[in-house]
C-alpha positions in Angstrom: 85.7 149.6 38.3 84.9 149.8 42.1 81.4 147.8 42.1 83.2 145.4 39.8 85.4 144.9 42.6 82.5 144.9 45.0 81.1 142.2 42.8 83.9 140.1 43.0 84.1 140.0 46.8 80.5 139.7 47.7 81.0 136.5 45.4 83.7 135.7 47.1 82.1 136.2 50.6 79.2 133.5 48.9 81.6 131.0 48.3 82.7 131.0 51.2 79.1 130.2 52.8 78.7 127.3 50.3 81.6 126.1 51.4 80.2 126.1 55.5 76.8 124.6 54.1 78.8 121.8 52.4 80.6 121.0 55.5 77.2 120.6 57.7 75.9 119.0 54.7 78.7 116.3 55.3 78.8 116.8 58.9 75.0 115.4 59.0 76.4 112.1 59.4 78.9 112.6 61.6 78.2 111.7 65.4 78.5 114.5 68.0 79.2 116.9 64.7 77.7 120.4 65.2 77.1 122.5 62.4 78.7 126.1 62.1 77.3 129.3 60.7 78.3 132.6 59.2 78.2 136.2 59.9 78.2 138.4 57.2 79.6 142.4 57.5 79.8 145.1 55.5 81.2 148.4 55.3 77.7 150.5 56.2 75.6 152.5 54.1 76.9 155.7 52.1 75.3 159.3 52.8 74.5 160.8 49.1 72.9 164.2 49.9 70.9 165.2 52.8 68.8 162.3 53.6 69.5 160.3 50.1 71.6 157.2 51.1 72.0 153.8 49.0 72.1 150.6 51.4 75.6 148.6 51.8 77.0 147.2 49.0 80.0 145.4 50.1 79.4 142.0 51.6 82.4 140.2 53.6 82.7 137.1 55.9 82.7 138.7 59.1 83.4 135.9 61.7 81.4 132.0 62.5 80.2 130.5 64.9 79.0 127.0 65.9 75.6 125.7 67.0 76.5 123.6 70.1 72.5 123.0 70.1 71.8 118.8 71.5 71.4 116.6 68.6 69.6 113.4 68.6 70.3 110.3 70.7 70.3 107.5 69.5 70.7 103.9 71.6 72.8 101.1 69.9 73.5 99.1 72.6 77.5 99.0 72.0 79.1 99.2 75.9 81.9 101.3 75.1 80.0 104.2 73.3 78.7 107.3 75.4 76.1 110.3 74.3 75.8 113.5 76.5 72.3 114.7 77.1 72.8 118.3 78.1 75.9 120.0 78.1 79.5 119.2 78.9 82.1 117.0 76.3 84.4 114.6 76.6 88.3 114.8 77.6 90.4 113.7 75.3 94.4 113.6 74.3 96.7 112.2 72.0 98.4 109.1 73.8 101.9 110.5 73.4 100.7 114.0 75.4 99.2 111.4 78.4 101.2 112.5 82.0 103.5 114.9 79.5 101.3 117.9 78.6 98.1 119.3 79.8 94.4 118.1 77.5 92.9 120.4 75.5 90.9 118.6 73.4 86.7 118.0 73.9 84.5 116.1 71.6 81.0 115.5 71.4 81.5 112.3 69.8 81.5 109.5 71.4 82.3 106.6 70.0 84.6 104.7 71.6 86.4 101.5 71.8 89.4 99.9 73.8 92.9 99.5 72.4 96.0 98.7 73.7 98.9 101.6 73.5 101.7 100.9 75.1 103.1 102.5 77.8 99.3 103.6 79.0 97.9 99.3 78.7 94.1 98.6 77.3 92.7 102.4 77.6 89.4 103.8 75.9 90.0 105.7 72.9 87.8 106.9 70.0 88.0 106.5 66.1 91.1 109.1 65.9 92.9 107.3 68.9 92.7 109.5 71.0 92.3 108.7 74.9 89.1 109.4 76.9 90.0 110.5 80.3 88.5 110.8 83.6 88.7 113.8 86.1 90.0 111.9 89.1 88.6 114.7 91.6 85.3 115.1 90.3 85.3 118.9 89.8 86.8 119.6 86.9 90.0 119.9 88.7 91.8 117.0 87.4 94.0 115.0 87.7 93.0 113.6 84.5 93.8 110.1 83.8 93.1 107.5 80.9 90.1 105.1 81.4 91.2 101.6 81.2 89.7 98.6 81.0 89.7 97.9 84.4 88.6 101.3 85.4 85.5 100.3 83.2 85.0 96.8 84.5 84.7 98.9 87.9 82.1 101.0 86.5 84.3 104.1 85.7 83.1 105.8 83.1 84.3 108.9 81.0 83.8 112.2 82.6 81.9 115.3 81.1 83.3 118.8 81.8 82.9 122.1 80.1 85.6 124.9 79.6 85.7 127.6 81.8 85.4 129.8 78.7 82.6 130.8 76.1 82.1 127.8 73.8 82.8 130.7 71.5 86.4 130.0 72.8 86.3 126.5 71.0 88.2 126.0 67.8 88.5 123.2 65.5 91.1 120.8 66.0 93.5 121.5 62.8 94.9 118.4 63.5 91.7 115.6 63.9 88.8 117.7 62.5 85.4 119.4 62.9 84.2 116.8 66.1 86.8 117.9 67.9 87.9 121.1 69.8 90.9 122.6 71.0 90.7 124.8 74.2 92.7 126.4 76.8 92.4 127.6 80.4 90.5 125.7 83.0 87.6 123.1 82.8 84.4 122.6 85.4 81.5 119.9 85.5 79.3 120.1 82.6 75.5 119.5 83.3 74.8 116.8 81.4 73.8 113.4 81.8 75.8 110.7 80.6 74.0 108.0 78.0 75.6 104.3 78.0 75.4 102.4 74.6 73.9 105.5 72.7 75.9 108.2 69.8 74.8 111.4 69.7 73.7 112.6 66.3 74.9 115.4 64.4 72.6 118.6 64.8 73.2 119.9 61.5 70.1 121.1 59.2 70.0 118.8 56.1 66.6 120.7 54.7 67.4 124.0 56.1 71.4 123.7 54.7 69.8 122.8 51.6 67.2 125.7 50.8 70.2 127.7 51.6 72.5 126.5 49.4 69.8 126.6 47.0 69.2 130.4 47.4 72.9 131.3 47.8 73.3 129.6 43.9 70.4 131.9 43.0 72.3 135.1 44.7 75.6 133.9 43.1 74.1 133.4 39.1 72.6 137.2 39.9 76.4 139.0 41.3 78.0 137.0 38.3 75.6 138.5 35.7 75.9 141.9 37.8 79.8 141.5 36.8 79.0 141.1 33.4 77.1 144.2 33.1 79.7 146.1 34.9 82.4 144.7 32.5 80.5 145.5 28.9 80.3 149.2 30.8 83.8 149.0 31.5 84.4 147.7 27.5 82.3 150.2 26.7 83.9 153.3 28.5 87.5 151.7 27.3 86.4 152.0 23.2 85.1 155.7 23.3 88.6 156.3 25.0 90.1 154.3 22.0 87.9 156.2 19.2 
């Protein structure tokens, strides 16, 4: 009964990695996406007798991470859209959190356009409506303002700054998805150099997702007949009783 429990979370722990790899899979057209990854643990081998010991058999999602690795850029021309080439992200907030609360959101992504929102006039914002701001100090100090069309038109321009944290800190937004990143504590200058009229594209892996995915099927078909084997012994054991 216990490595037919085994066998049902190790195919639980591969579902849960087809699940990642179908995210970068639809990521891979995303701009400024970057795809994640998955750690597997276990609970450590088991000591049988004197130097006999049989190799972990219980596989569980240990933690992810994400690859925050540069991803192509690619020039379209289009004046309000930015990539960063190096590190850094941009600022971003939701329009009703502008003056009110501190940002804590950063994005790769940027794709841009100006909108009008009232109380803040014609500002920059990006596909979610969320409003690009500038670091009016320079050093990652703030105070962080929208950019409007006139800061634009004065050759403003979106500024690129980097948590004060790991990246590991970084979590998706649960609110406007996997481009964007929630954050908290302080921010600096990133290092990167920021690309006018040009998207970053996503970094994911399409070949390397899929050979993946295409393995992990493989591994999944083999725990599920492993299950089956372990319930007929399980049958088995239940009719002698019965006999």
């Amino acid at each position: 009964m216990n490595n037919y429990n085994l066998g049902l979370q190790n195919m639980r722990s591969v579902l849960g990695e087809m699940s990642i790899f179908n995210g970068n899979l639809a990521g891979s057209l995303q701009t400024g996406y970057k795809q994640s990854r998955l750690s597997y643990g276990g609970s450590g081998s088991t000591q049988i007798n004197g130097s006999l010991q049989t190799p972990d058999t219980n596989l569980t999602m240990d933690h992810t991470s994400v690859d925050f690795g540069q991803g192509t850029i690619v020039n379209n021309g289009e004046k309000t859209d930015y990539a960063i080439n190096g590190s850094g992200f941009f600022l971003l907030q939701q329009a009703q959190d502008v003056g009110v609360n501190p940002p804590n959101l950063l994005s790769r992504d940027g794709s841009f356009h100006v909108a009008t929102i009232t109380g803040l006039g014609s500002v920059l914002v990006n596909n979610n409506g969320l409003v690009a701001l500038r670091d009016t100090a320079g050093n990652g100090s703030g105070p962080f303002v929208p950019l409007t069309q006139a800061d634009l038109d004065s050759g403003l321009r979106p500024s690129i700054l980097n948590p004060q944290d790991s990246l590991d800190s970084l979590q998706f937004s649960k609110m406007h998805g996997s481009r964007i990143f929630e954050f908290s504590g302080g921010l600096t200058n990133g290092d990167g150099v920021l690309v006018e009229g040009a998207l970053e594209a996503s970094n994911s892996d399409v070949a390397g997702t899929m050979a993946a995915m295409s393995m992990h099927t493989k591994q999944f078909k083999a725990m599920a007949a492993q299950i089956k084997v372990e319930q007929s012994s399980i049958d088995t054991v239940l009719s002698l009783f019965k006999t």
